[in-house]
C-alpha positions as CSV (number, residue, x, y, z in Angstrom):
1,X,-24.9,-72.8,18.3
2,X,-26.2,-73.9,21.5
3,X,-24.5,-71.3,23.5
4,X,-25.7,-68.6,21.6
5,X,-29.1,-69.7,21.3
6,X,-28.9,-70.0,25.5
7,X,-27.3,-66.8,25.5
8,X,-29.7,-65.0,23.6
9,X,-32.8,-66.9,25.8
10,X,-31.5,-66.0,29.0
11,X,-30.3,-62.8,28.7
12,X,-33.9,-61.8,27.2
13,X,-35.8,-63.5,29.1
14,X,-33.1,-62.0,32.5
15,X,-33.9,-58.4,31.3
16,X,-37.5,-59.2,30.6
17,X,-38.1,-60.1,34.4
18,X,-36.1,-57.4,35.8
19,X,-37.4,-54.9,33.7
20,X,-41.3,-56.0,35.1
21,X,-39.8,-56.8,38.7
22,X,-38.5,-52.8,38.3
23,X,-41.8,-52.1,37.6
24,X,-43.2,-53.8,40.6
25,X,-41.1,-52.2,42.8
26,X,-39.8,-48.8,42.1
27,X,-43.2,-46.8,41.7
28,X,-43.8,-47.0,45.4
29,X,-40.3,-46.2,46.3
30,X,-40.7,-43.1,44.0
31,X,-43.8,-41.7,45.1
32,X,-42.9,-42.1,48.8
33,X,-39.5,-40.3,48.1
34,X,-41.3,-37.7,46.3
35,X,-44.0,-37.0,48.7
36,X,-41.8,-36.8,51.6
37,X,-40.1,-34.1,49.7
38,X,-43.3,-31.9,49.3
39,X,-42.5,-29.6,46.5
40,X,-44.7,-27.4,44.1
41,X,-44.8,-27.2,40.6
42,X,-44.8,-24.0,39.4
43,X,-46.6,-24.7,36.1
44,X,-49.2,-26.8,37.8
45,X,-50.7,-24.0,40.4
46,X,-54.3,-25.0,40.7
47,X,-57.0,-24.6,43.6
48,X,-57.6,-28.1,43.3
49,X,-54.5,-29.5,43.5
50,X,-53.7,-28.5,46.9
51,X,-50.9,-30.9,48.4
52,X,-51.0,-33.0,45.2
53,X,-47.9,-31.7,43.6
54,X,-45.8,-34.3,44.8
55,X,-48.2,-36.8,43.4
56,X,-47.6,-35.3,40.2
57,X,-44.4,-35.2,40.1
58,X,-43.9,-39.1,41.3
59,X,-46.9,-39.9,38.7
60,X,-44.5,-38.5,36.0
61,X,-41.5,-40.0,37.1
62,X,-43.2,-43.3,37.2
63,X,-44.8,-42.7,34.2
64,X,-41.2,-41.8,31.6
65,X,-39.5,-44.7,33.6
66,X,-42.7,-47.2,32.6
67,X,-42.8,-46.0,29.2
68,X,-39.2,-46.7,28.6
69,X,-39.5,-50.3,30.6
70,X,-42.2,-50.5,27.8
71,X,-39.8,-50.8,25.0
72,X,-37.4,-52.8,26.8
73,X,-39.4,-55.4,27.5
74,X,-41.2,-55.7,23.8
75,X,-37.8,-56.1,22.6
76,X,-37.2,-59.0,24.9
77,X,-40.4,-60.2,24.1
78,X,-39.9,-60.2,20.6
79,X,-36.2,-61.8,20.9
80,X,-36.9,-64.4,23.2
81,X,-39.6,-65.5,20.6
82,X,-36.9,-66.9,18.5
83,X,-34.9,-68.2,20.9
84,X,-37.5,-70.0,22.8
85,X,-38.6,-71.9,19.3
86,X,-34.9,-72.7,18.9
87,X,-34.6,-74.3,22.1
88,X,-37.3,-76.4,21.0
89,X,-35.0,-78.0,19.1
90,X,-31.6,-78.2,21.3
91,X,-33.8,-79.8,24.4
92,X,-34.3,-83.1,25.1
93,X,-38.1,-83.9,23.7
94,X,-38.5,-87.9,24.7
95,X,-39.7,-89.6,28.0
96,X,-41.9,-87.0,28.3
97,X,-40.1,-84.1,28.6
98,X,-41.9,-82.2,26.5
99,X,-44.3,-80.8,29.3
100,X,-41.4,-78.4,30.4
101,X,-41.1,-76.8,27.1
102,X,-44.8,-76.6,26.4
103,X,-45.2,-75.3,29.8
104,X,-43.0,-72.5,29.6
105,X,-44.0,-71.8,25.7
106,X,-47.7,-71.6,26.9
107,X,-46.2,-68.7,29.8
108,X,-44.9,-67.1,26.8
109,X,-47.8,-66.8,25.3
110,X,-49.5,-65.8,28.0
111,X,-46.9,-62.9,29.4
112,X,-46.9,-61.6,25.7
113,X,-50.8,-61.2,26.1
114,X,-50.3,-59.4,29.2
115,X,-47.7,-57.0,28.0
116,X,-49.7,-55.9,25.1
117,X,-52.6,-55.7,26.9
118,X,-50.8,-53.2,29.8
119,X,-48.8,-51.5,27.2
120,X,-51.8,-51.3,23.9
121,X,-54.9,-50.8,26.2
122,X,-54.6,-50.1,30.1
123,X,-51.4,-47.9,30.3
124,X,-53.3,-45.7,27.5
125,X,-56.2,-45.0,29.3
126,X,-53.6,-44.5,32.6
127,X,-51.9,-41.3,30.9
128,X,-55.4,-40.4,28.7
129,X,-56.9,-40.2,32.3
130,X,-54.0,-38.5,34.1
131,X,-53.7,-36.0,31.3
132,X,-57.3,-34.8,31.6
133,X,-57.5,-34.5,35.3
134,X,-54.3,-32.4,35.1
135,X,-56.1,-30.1,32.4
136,X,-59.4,-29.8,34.4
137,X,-57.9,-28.9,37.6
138,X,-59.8,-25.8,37.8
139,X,-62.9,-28.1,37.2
140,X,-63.4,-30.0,39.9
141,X,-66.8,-31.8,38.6
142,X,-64.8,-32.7,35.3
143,X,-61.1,-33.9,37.1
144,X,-61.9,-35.7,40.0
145,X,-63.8,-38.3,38.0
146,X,-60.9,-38.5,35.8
147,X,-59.0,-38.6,38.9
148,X,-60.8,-41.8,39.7
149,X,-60.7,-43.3,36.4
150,X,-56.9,-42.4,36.5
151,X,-57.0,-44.4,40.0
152,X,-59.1,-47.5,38.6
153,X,-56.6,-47.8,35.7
154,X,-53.7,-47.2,37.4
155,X,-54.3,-50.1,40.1
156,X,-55.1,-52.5,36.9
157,X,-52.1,-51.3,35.2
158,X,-50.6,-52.8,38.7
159,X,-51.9,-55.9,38.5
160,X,-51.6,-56.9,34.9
161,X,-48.2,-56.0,35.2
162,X,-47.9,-58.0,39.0
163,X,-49.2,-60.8,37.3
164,X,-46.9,-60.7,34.5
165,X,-44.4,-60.7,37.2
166,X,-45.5,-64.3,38.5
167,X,-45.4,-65.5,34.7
168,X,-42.1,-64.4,34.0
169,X,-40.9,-66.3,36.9
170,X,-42.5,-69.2,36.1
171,X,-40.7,-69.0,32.8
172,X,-37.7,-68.6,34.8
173,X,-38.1,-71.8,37.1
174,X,-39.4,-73.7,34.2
175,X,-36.8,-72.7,31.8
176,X,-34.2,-73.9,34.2
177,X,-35.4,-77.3,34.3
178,X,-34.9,-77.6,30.2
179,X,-32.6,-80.4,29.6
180,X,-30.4,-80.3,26.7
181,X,-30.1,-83.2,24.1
182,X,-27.3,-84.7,24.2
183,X,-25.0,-83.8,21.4
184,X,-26.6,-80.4,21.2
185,X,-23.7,-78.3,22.2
């Protein structure tokens, strides 16, 4: 039982970090791939989009890749759940050991506030944002302050999720400190 309860926390908690380290670190390599490319998009053809088209086309790459990272990541989240309150209960508790566990339940807690929060409220207002600046293009007085609203939830988007990143490591170095008790296995 213990193996598969270790299984189950590490291999959610594995793919729950990689999925937000992806996050971190693909978005800039996209855009900058994108934009060195230059292309135009024929259904976009706007005045006001003048050399943006790349932009638009990284923003939407980035944008199906987050939303599918999205789903991975509340499934790890919701699995690990489990398997974190089960560990409770395979790791050594006495001598005061029980910091490590409370520690790394408490970055729980606190990494599943943060992906609700980017994937319920600011990655919302990201694509609500996006969407309306793409739609006003001809309007410059009505898309570019969607364009900056876009911009302002975009970089928070960026740090809730860089932040997240930092929690999910700490559960990582944490985690790896658990002791088993003995005749757990």
């Amino acid at each position: 039982m213990h193996s598969l309860i270790d299984a189950i926390y590490w291999l959610t908690l594995a793919t729950w970090f990689g999925s937000v380290l992806f996050k971190c670190i693909a978005p800039p390599v996209i855009f900058k791939s994108i934009l060195q490319a230059d292309p135009t998009l024929p259904r976009v053809l706007s005045v006001n989009l003048d050399r943006q088209h790349s932009t638009l086309l990284a923003g939407q790459v980035v944008s199906d890749l987050v939303q599918m990272l999205f789903r991975i990541e509340v499934v790890c989240m919701i699995a690990f759940g489990p398997a974190l309150a089960a560990k409770w209960f395979i790791t050594e508790l006495s001598d005061g050991r029980i910091i490590l566990p409370a520690l790394v339940t408490t970055l729980y807690v606190l990494a599943v506030v943060f992906e609700l929060y980017a994937w319920r409220v600011v990655w919302p207002k990201v694509m609500a944002h996006r969407a309306k600046y793409i739609e006003f293009a001809d309007e410059p007085d009505v898309a570019n302050p969607e364009l900056d609203l876009f911009d302002r939830y975009s970089i928070e988007a960026s740090s809730v999720t860089r932040n997240m990143l930092f929690v999910l490591m700490g559960m990582v170095l944490f985690s790896a400190a658990l002791v088993p008790r003995l005749g757990s296995f």
